[in-house]
N, C-alpha and C positions, 0 to 999 in steps of 0.2 A: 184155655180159659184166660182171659184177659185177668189183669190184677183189680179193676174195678168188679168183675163178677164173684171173682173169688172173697172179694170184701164182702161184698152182696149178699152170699152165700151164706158168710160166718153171721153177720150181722142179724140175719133174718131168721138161722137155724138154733142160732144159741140163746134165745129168750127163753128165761123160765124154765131152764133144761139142771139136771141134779146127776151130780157125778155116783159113780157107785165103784165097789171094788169086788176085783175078781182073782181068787183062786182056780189060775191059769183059764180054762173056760166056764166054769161057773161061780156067778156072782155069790159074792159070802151071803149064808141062808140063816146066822145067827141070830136069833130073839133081840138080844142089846144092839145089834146094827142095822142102820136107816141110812140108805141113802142122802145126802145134801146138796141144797142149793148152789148152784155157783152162779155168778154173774162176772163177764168176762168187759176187757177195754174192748174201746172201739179199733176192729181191725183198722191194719196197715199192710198193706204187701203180701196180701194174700195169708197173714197170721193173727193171732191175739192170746191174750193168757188172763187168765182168773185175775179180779183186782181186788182181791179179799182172800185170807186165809180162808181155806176149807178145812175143819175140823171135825171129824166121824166122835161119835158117841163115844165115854169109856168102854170100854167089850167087858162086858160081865160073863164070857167066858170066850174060848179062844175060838178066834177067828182062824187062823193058819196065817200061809203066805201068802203076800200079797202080790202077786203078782202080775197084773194088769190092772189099767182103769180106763172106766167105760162115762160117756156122757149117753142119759136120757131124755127122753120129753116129756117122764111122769114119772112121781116118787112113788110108786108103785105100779108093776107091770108096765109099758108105756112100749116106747120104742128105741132100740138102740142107735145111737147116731153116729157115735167116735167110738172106739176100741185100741188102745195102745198098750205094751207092756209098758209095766214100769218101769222108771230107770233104774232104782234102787228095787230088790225086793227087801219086804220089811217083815217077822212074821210079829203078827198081833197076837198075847197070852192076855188073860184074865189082868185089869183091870191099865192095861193099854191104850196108848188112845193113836189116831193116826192121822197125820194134817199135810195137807197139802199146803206150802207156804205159797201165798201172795207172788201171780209173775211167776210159776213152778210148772202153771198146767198148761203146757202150748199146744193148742189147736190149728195148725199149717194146712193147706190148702195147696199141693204143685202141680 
């Protein structure tokens, strides 16, 4: 895949797509947690990363560990696109909150 298609690719796939968090294969099912938006820079070289912090709800009760994160194409049910662990697992307890800092969430393309 050329590095012009793989720009193509992120460019095209990542509008309007909302990161979610998962407890190794299944997405956290708590009441307090929703899904969020990300809007990612314009790829370069077949990559790109989130240009705004991502910041999940406070968890009004516990979520577990977090151990992957997934990008969709709907804040609800939708389609899964990306699936990565995460780098760090974090767990989220009662009144936690969990953020993806700005430039943290890289989407690559090899």
């Amino acid at each position: 895949m050329s590095v012009y298609l793989k720009n193509k690719v992120l460019r095209d796939n990542l509008l309007g797509v909302y990161v979610a968090l998962f407890n190794g294969d299944v997405e956290v099912g708590q009441p307090s947690y929703k899904r969020q938006q990300a809007t990612f820079v314009e790829p370069s070289e077949g990559q790109t990363s989130n240009n705004a912090d991502i910041l999940f709800p406070i968890a009004g009760e516990a979520w577990g560990e977090i151990t992957h994160i997934g990008i969709y194409d709907s804040s609800a049910a939708g389609n899964l696109l990306f699936k990565s662990p995460a780098e760090f697992v974090k767990n989220i307890d009662i009144s936690s909150q969990y953020k993806i800092p700005r430039n943290y969430l890289i989407v690559r393309l090899r």
